[in-house]
NUTOR-373887 format. One record per residue (C-alpha): residue in three letters; y, x, z. Coordinates in pm, whole numbers, plus 50000, padded with zeros to 5 digits. Last residue first. Example, Ala and Ser with C-alpha at 12.3 -4.5 7.8 and 13.67 -1.06 7.14 Angstrom:
2
ser498945136750714/ala495505123050780/
***
This chain:
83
unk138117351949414/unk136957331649742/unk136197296449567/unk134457313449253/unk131697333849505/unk130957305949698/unk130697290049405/unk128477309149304/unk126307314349616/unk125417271949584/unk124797269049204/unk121817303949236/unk120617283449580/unk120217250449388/unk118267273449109/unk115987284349341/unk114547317949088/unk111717318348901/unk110397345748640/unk107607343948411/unk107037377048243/unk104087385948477/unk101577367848236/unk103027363647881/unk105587332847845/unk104597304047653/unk106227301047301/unk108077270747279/unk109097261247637/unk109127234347821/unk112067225547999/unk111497211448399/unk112727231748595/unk112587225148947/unk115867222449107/unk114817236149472/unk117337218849644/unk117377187249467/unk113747183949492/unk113717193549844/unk116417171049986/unk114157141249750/unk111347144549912/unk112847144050298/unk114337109850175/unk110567095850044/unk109187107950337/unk111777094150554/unk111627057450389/unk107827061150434/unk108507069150789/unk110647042050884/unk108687013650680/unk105447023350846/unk107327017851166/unk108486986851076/unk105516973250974/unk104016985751327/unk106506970751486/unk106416935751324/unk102546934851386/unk102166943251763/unk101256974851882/unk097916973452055/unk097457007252090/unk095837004551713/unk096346965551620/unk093796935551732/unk092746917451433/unk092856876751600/unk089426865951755/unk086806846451561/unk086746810051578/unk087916789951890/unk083996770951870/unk084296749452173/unk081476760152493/unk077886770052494/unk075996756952240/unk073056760152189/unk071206766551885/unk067466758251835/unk064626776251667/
***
């Protein structure tokens, strides 16, 4: 079997992106919503306050009680700022 050859060998063609966004945008744009993610993460961890003390004796089922702990700080001192 032969080969022919029909014009110069230019090698394979360059990874188009998705929509054809070029490179530098689409890092950038990765960038911008990982550095959201990571921002709206941390307004909900320091809102909600998890709690994160282990206790001794575990508690019996339906004795476990959990309150937002950021809201509990927040409605005290609204409460110590008007008295």
């Amino acid at each position: 079997m032969t080969h022919v050859r029909r014009g110069p060998c230019t090698g394979p063609a360059p990874a188009a992106m998705p929509a054809g966004v070029p490179w530098p945008t689409y890092v950038r744009g990765l960038a911008a919503s990982m550095l959201a993610m990571f921002a709206g993460a941390e307004v909900v961890h320091r809102y909600y306050r998890p709690d994160l003390s282990i206790p001794e004796i575990p508690p019996k089922p339906g004795e476990l009680k959990t309150e937002l702990l950021g809201l509990k700080e927040r409605s005290s001192k609204v409460q110590t700022s008007q008295q």
